[in-house]
N, C-alpha and C positions, 0 to 999 in steps of 0.2 A: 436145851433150856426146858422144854416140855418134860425129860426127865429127871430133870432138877425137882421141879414143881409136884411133879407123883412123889417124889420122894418124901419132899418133906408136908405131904398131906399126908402118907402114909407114917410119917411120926407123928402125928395125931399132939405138934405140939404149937401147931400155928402154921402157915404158911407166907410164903415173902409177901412185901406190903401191895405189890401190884396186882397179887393173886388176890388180894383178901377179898374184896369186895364180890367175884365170881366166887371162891370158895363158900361164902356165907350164903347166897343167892343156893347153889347144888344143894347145901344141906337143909336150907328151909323147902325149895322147891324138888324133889330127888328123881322124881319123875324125868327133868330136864338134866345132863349130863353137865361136869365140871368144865369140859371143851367146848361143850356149845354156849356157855357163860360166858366164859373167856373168850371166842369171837364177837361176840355180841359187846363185849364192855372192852373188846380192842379194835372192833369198829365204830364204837363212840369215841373211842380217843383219837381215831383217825380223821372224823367231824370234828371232833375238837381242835384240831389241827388248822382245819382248815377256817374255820371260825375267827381262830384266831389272828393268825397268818391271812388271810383274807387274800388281797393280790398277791403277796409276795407266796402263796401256796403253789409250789411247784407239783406237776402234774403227774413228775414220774414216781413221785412219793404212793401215786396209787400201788404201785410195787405191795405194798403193806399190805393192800385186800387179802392176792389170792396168799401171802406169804401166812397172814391171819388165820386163814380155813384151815392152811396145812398144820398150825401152830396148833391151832386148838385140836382136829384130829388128832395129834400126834400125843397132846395131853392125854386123851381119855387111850390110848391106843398103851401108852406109859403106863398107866391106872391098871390096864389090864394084864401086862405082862408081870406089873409086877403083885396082883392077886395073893402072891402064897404070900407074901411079906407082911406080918400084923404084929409090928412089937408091943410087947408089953411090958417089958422091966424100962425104968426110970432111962438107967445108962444105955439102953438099946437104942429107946427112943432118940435120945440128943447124939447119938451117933450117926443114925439115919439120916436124923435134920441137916447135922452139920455135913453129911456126903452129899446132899441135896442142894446144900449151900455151894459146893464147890464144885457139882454137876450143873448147875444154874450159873455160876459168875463163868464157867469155861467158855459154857456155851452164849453169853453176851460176848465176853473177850473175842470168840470170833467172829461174831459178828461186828464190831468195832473195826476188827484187823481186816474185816472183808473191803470193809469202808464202801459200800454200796448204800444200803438203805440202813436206817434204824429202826429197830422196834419198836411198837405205835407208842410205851408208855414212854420211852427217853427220846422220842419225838414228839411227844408233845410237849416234855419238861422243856425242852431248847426251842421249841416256838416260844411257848409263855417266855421264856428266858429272854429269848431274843427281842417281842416286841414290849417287854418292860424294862428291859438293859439291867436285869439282875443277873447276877450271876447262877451261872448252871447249877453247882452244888446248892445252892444256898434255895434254888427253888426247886429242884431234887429232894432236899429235905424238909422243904413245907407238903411239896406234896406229898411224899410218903406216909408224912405225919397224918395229914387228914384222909388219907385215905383210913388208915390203922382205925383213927378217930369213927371214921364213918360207918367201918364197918362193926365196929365194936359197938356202935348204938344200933346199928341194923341186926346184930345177934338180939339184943337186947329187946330188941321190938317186937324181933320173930322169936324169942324162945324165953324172952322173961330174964337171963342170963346173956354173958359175955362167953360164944363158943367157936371155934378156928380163931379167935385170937388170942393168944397164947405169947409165953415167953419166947417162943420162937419165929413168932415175927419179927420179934424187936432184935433178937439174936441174929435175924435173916438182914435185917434192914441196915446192923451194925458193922457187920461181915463181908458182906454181899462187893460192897464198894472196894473194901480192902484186898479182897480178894481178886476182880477183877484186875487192880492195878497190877498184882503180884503177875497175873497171867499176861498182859500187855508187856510188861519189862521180859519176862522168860518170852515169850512166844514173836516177840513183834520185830528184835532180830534177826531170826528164822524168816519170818513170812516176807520180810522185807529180803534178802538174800536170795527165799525159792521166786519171787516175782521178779528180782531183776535177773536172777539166771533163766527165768522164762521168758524175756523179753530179746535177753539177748540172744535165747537159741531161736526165737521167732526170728531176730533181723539178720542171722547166720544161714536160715534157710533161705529167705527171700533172696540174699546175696547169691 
């Protein structure tokens, strides 16, 4: 996921809607890193969580902290490897994005397939979801929305212009979903298959 996320910052043509709001914050503040954003605005969404969710916030969700540290080093850690990369022709650019799109849904996809914890931003969508009894998609795409929204007035604030949002947010934001499904239907009866042949070589040893 984190090299999803370098990637399509280094297309320089927006980045996905959960980035935006850290991507905007690096580029007005540069002193402060694009990972250390992004911990910071994925442990408010983990407050968020809990805010919301109130008692029914389960505790092993703190899972998310230290997963959060690792996620956002692993962003700027992304950033840096990938250093020589600076497109400039139009088609390079939307190439890069769209490999960034599909290095970002792989790496949700397995996190989904892990079925362990969620990632703080589509854990917090399914709280909101849950204690308003909306449905998931339908409050997945409000908030993507205002995110986009917010941070497009926060460029605007800080630089007088609309800048990291780009056509390739909305492109990320369009994609992003479709793509996941594609890798759950390929991947998920695999993982399903190597877990039950691990289960039963586990209850073949114990025998």
């Amino acid at each position: 996921m984190a090299l999803g996320i370098a990637l399509m910052v280094k297309a320089k043509l927006g980045t996905s809607p959960i980035s935006s709001l850290p991507y905007i914050f690096s580029l007005r503040f540069t002193a402060i890193s694009l990972g250390s954003f992004t911990i910071l605005w994925n442990l408010l969404l983990i407050l968020g969580q809990a805010v919301v969710l109130r008692r029914k916030f389960r505790w092993y969700q703190l899972i998310q902290i230290p997963l959060t540290l690792i996620f956002g080093a692993f962003v700027d850690l992304a950033k840096e490897l990938l250093g020589f990369l600076n497109p400039e022709n139009y088609l390079f650019q939307a190439a890069v994005l769209l490999f960034g799109c599909l290095v970002l849904a792989f790496g949700v996809s397995l996190t989904v397939l892990a079925g362990v914890v969620m990632n703080s931003g589509e854990a917090f969508v399914a709280a909101v979801a849950e204690q308003t009894g909306k449905d998931f998609g339908l409050v997945k795409v409000f908030f993507d929305s205002s995110l986009v929204l917010l941070s497009a007035g926060l460029s605007f604030a800080f630089f007088g212009m609309v800048a990291g949002v780009r056509e390739g947010t909305v492109i990320a934001a369009l994609l992003s979903g479709f793509i996941i499904r594609v890798f759950n239907r390929l991947l998920g009866p695999e993982a399903e298959r190597w877990l039950t042949g691990s289960q039963a070589g586990e209850e073949t040893a114990s025998k």
